[in-house]
N, C-alpha and C positions, 0 to 999 in steps of 0.2 A: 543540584544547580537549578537555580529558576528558568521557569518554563521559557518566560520571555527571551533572556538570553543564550536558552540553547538554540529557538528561533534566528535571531541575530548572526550568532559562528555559523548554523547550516546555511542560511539564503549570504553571507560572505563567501563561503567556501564556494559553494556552489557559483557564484555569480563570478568568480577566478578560476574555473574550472574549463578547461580545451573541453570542446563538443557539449558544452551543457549550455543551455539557451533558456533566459527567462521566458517563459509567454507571458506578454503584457496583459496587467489586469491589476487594478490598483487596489481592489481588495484583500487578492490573494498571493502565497510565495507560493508560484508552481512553473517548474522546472523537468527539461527534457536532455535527457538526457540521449546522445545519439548513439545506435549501436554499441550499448551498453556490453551485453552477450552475442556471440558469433552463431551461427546456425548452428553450429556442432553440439553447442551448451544448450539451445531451446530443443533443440530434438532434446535430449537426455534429461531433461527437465519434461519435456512430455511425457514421454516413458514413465516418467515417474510420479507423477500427478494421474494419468490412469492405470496406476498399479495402489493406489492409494482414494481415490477418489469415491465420495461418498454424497448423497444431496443434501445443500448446504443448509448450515442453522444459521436462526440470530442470538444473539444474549437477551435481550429484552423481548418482550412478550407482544406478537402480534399477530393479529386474525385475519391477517390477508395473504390468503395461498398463493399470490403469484409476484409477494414483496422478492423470495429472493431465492430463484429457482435453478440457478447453477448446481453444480456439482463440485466439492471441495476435497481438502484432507491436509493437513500436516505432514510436512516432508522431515526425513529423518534427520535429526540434526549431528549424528553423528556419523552420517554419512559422509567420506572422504571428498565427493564428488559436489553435495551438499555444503559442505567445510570450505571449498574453493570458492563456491558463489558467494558464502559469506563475506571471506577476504575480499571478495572485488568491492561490495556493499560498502563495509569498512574502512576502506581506501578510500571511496567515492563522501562518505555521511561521516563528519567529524564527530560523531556519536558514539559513547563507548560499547561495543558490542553486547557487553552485559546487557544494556538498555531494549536490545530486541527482543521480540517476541519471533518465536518458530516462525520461518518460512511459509507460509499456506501457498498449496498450488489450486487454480480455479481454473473449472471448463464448462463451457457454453457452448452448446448446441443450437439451432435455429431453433427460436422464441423464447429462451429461456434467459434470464435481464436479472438486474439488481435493481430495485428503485432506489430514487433518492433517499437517500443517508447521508449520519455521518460519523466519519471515524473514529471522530473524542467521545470519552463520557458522558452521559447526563446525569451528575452526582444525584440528582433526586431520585435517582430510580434502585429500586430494592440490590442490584450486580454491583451497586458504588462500592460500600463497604470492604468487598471483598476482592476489587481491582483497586482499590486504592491502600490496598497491603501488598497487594503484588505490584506494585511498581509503578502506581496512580495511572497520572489524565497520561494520552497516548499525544503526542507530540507531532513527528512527520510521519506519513505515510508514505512506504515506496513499492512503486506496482513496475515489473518488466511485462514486457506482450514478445510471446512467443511465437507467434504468427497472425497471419492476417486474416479473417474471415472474407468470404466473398462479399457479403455486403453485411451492411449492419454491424453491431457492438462496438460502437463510441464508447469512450469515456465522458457523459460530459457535466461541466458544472453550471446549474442551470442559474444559477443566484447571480455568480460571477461574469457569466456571459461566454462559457469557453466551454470547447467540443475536445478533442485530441481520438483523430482514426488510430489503431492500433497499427503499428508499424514493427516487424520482428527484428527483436533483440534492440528496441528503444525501452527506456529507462523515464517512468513520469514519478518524481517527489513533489510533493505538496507538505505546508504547513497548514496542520488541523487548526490552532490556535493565534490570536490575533499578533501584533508586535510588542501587545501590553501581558500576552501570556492567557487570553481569557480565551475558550470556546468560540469559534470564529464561524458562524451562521455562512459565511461565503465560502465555505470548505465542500458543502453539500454536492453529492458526485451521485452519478447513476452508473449502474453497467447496462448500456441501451439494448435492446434486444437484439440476437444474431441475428438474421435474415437469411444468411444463406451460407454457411459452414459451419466452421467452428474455431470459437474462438477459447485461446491457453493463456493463461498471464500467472504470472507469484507474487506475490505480498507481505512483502514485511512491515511491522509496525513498530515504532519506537513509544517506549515510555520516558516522564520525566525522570524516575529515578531507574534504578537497576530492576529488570523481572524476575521475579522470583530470589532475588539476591544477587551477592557478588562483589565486583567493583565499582566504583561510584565515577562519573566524572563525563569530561568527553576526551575525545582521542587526541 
């Protein structure tokens, strides 16, 4: 399906959606979701993000040791517990599940950030090839915040003009790509530095076609 119009059915669905609230910003489609997961699922999702937890890569090739110094790891996908979080996603992203990529859980300690990036590809770069077999350009991005840090660790996007405090068990999707389907420069997001805790969030990414294979389509 074209990228353009998976765009389109997700910021519909969403902007029909009880407790999902656009944030204005005429650049970009990004959408909050309120108490998406209940405390009971972010604890258990903690747990399980440091049982897993590893310090985090990028794909593309950069010389700067303090671009992206979290702590990461893929969460089990065939985990029962796992498999549930799914189903709510599913429900929530008119996107057919095939089209996701694994869960990632992320954790932040005081000082440790993501600089600005961005979620989509940059086909010129040597990783195109071989992500655009597995399921191409990456489409929405959905991040949940499993708790709240004492100070510090925003989301924000610095192009588009928008911040988002982490709030546990809220729900932020963004669309990586414009309304025409192209790479969308005002998508660009940092993870701010912690200050004074720590901060947990998961991440899932959507591709235009299915990952790694499957069924094709949206939900």
């Amino acid at each position: 399906m074209y990228k353009a119009e998976i765009g389109r059915i997700v910021s519909d669905r969403l902007s029909h959606t009880a407790n999902v609230v656009k944030v204005p910003s005429p650049q970009l489609d990004l959408f909050v979701a309120r108490n998406f997961l209940d405390e009971s699922e972010c604890a258990m999702l903690i747990k399980m993000i440091d049982a897993v937890r590893q310090p985090s890569g990028v794909l593309g090739p950069n010389v700067d040791p303090d671009y992206r110094t979290s702590e990461s790891g893929n969460l089990n996908p065939w985990d029962p517990f796992v498999q549930k979080i799914e189903r709510k996603i599913a429900d929530l992203m008119p996107i057919h599940p095939s089209h996701g990529e694994t869960i990632q859980g992320q954790r932040y300690a005081v000082g440790q950030q993501f600089k600005p990036h961005h979620d989509f590809f940059y086909t010129d770069q040597p990783y195109w090839p071989d992500q655009e077999k597995s399921g191409g350009q990456r489409t929405w991005t959905v991040m949940m915040f499993l708790n709240e840090p004492e100070a510090g660790g925003q989301t924000a996007f610095p192009e588009a003009g928008v911040k988002i405090t982490p709030k546990t068990g809220n729900l932020l999707a963004w669309n990586n790509l414009t309304a025409q389907g192209y790479p969308n420069s005002y998508s660009l997001h940092t993870g701010m530095p912690v200050e004074k805790g720590v901060k947990y969030v998961i991440t899932k990414w959507f591709r235009e076609r299915p990952w790694g294979g499957g069924a094709t389509g949206m939900m």
